[in-house]
Backbone as numpy.savetxt, mean C-alpha at the origin, in Angstrom:
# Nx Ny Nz CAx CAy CAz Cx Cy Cz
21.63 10.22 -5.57 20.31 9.90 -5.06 20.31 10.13 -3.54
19.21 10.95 -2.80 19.23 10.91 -1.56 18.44 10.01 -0.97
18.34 10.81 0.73 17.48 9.81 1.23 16.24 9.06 0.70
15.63 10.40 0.66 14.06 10.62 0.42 13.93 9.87 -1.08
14.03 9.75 -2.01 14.53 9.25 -3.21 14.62 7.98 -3.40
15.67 7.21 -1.88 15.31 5.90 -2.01 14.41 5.26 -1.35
14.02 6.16 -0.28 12.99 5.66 0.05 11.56 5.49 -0.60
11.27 6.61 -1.50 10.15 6.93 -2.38 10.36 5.55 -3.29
11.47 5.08 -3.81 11.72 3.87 -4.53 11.45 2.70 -3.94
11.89 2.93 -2.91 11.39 1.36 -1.89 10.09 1.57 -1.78
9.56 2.14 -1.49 7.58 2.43 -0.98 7.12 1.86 -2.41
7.70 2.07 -3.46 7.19 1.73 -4.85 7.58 0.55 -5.05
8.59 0.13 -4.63 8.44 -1.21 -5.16 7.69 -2.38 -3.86
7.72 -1.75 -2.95 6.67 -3.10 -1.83 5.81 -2.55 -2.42
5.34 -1.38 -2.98 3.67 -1.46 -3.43 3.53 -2.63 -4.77
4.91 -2.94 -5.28 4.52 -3.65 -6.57 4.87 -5.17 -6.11
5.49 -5.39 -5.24 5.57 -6.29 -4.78 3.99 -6.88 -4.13
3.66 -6.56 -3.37 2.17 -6.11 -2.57 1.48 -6.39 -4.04
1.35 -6.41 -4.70 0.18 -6.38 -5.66 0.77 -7.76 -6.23
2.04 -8.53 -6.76 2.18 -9.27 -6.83 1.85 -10.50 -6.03
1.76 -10.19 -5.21 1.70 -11.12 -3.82 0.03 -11.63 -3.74
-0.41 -10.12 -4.25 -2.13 -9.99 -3.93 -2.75 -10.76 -5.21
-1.84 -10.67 -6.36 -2.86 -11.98 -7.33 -2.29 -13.33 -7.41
-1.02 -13.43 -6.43 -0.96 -14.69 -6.19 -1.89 -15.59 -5.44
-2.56 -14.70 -4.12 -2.98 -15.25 -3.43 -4.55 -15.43 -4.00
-5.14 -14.73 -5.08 -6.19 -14.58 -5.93 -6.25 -16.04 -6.54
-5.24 -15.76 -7.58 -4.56 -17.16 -8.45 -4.41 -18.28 -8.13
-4.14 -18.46 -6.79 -3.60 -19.79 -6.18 -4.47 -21.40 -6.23
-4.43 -21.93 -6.87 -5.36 -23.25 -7.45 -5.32 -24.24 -5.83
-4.15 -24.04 -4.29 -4.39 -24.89 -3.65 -4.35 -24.26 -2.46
-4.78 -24.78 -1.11 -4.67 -24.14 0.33 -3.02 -23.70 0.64
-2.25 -24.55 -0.10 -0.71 -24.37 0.76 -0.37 -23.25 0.17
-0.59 -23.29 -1.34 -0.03 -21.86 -2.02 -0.50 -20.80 -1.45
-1.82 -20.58 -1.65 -2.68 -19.20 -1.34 -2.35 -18.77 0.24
-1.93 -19.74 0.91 -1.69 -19.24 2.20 -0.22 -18.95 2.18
0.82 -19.55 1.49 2.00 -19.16 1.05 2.24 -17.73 0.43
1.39 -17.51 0.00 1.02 -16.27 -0.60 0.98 -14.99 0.23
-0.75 -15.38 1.00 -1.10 -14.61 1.74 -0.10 -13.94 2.98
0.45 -15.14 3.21 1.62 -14.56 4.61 2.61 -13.66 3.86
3.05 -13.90 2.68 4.27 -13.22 2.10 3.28 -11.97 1.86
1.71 -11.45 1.42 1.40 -10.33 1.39 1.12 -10.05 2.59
1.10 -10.32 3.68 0.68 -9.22 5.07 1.97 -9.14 5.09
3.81 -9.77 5.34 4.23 -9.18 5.19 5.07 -7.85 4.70
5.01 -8.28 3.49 4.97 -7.15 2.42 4.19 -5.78 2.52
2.88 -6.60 3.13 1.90 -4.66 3.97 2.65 -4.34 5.01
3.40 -5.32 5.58 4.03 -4.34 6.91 5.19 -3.94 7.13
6.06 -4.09 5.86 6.96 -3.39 5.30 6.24 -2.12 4.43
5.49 -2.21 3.98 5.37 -1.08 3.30 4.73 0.33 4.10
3.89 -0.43 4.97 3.13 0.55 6.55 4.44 1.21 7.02
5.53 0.28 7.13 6.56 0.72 7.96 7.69 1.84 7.18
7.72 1.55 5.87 8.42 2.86 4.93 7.95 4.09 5.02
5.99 3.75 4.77 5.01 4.72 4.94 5.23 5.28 6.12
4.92 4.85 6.95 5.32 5.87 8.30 6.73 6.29 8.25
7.83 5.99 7.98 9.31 6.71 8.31 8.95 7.94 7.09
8.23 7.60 6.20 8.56 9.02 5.13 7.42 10.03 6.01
6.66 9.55 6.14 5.09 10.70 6.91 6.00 11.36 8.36
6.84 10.36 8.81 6.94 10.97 10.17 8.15 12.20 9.27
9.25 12.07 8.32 10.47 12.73 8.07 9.40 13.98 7.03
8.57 13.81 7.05 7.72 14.83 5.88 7.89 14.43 4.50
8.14 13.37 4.38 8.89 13.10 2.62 7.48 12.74 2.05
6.27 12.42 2.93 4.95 11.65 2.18 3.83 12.03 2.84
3.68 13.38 2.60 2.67 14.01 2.87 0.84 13.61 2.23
0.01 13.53 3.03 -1.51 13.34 2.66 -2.40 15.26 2.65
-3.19 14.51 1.95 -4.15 15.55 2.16 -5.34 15.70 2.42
-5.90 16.07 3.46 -7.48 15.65 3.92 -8.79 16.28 3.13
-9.22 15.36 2.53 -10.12 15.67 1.76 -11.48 16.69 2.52
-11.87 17.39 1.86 -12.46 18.48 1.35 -14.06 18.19 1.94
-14.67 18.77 3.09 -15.87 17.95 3.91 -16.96 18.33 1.96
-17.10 19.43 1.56 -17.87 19.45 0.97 -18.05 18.43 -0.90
-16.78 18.07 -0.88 -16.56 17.03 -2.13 -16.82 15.77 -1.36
-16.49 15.20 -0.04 -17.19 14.53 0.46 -18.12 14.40 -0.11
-18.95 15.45 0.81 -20.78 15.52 0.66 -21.15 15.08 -1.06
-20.26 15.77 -1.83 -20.93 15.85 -3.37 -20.70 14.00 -3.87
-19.63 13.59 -2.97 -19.55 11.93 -3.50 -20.48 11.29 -2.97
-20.71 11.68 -1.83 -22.03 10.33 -1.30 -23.26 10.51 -1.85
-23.40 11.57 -2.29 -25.06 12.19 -2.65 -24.83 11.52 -4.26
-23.81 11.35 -4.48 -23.54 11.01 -6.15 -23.33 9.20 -6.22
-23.50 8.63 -5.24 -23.32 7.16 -5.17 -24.28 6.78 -4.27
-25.42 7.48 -4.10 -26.19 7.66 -2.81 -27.62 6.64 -3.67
């Protein structure tokens, strides 16, 4: 397994982590939990911001900028 590989694995699992976190804080029946929660999901986003950027900066997690004219065709279609 290389770099890129474990890193693509780590980005996947704070994303599943991150989603765990996110219906805890949904779920949470009291103030101490849900805020117990909530702090463990912003950190969890800023571990995962921070994987995200080391793979974008090494090229391992490339985006792609959407298309001005499929744009146009979504807003006119939700418009």
């Amino acid at each position: 397994m290389n770099d890129q590989e474990l890193m693509e694995n780590m980005l996947m699992l704070e994303k599943g982590v991150c989603d765990l976190y996110l219906h805890g804080t949904i779920e949470a029946s009291t103030d101490n939990v849900r805020s117990s929660f909530g702090s463990a999901l912003n950190s969890s986003l800023s571990m995962q911001d921070q994987i995200y950027s080391k793979m974008s900066e090494k090229g391992w997690y490339k985006t792609d900028c959407a298309e001005q004219d499929k744009i146009s065709q979504l807003k006119q279609q939700f418009s």
